[in-house]
C-alpha positions as CSV (number, residue, x, y, z in Angstrom):
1,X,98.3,125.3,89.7
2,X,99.6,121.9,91.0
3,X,100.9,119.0,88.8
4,X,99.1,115.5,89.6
5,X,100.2,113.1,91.8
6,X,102.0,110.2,90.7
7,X,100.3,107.4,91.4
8,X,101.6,103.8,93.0
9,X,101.0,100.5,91.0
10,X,98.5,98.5,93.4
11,X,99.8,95.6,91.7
12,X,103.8,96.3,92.4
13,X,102.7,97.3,96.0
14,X,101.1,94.1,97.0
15,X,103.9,91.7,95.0
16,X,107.3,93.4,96.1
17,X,109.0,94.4,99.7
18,X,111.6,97.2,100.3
19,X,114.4,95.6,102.5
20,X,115.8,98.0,104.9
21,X,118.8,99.0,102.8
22,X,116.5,99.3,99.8
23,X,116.8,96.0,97.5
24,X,113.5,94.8,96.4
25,X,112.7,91.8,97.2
26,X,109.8,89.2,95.7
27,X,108.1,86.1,95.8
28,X,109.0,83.2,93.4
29,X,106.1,82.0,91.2
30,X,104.8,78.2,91.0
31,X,104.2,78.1,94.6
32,X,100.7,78.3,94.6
33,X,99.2,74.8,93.4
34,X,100.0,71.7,92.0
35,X,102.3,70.8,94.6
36,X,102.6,67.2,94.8
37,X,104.4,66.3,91.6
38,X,106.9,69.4,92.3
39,X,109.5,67.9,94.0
40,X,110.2,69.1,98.0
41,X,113.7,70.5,96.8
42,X,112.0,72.6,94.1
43,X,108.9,73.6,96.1
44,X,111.4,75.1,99.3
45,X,113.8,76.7,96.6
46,X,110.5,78.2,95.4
47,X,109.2,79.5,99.0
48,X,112.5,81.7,99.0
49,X,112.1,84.8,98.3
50,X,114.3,86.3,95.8
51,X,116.1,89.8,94.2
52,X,114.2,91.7,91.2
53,X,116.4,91.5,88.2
54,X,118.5,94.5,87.6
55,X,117.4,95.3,84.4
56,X,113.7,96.1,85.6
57,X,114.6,97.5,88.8
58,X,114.1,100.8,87.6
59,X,111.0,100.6,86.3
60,X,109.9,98.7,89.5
61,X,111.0,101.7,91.4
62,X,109.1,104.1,89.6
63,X,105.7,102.1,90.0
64,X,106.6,102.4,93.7
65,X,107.3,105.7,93.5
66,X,110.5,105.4,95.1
């Protein structure tokens, strides 16, 4: 008999990208609304995407099943 498949997050696999040598890359939150009282230096530092911290890599990779 055959074990289950592991399953990926939907969530993690609609919020984070795979670079091509394998970092994981995602989007910055507060983007979305309320824009006019952010300030235009804050709101393009926010439209850069950015690294996953190291400490939750791990368990980001197993959601992707990576």
């Amino acid at each position: 008999m055959s074990k289950t498949k592991m399953k990926t997050h939907s969530g993690a696999k609609k919020r984070i990208k795979i670079t091509g040598s394998g970092r994981l890359r995602r989007r910055k939150a507060f983007r979305g609304h309320i824009l006019e009282k952010k300030s235009s230096v804050r709101t393009r530092r926010l439209g850069r995407e950015s690294d996953i911290a190291p400490g939750i890599e791990k368990n980001i990779k197993r959601m992707l099943g990576l």
